[in-house]
Steps between C-alpha positions, in 0.01 A plus 500: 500500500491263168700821354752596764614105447510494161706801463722382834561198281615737177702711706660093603555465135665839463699480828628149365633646213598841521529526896554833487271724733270181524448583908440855417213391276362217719508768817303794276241255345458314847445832660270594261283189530554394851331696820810455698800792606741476266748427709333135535446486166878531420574239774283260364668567129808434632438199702231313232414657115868562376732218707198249344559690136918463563460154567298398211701703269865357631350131464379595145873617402644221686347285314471626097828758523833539524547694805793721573516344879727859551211741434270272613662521859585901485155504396355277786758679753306851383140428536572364822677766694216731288233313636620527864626823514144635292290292782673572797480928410226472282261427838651754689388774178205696541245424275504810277915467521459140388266552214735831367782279476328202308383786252866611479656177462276415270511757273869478529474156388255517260743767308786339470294172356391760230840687451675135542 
């Protein structure tokens, strides 16, 4: 368990500042290390690990940056309609439908972080 917290609490770091595909990591290392359906585990990613990793972040850069209160709202505006829409269909996946998409996202993601 000492593990699955420590590396929740890198993937916090990361989420904070990158954000990108943070929730799809969270929800594949989470289902990894939890015994729990995955559609729980993605509810409980939404609802706890990345809002608490958001928050932290946003009163970091409110404090120590210069923040582009524009983006910043766009930005806010995004991850929340993502965050509902990905909760409310995400429980209604099957499992094996669920995890195919994280892969796919994620791979998605993780390619256009390489290619920039």
């Amino acid at each position: 368990m000492r593990t699955t917290t420590a590396a929740v609490g890198l993937t916090g770091v990361y989420g904070g500042y990158f954000g990108a595909a943070q929730g799809i990591i969270l929800v594949a290392l989470l289902g990894i290390a939890l015994p729990e359906p995955l559609q729980r585990v993605n509810g409980s990613r939404t609802s706890t690990q990345a809002a608490a990793a958001s928050r932290t972040a946003a009163l970091i850069f409110v404090l120590v940056a210069d923040v582009s209160w524009t983006a910043a709202l766009l930005i806010a505006a995004g991850s929340s309609v993502g965050a509902l829409a990905g909760a409310r269909y995400g429980r209604r996946l099957p499992p094996d439908v669920l995890r195919g998409l994280i892969v796919v996202v994620g791979l998605v993601a993780m390619g256009q972080l390489i290619v920039g």
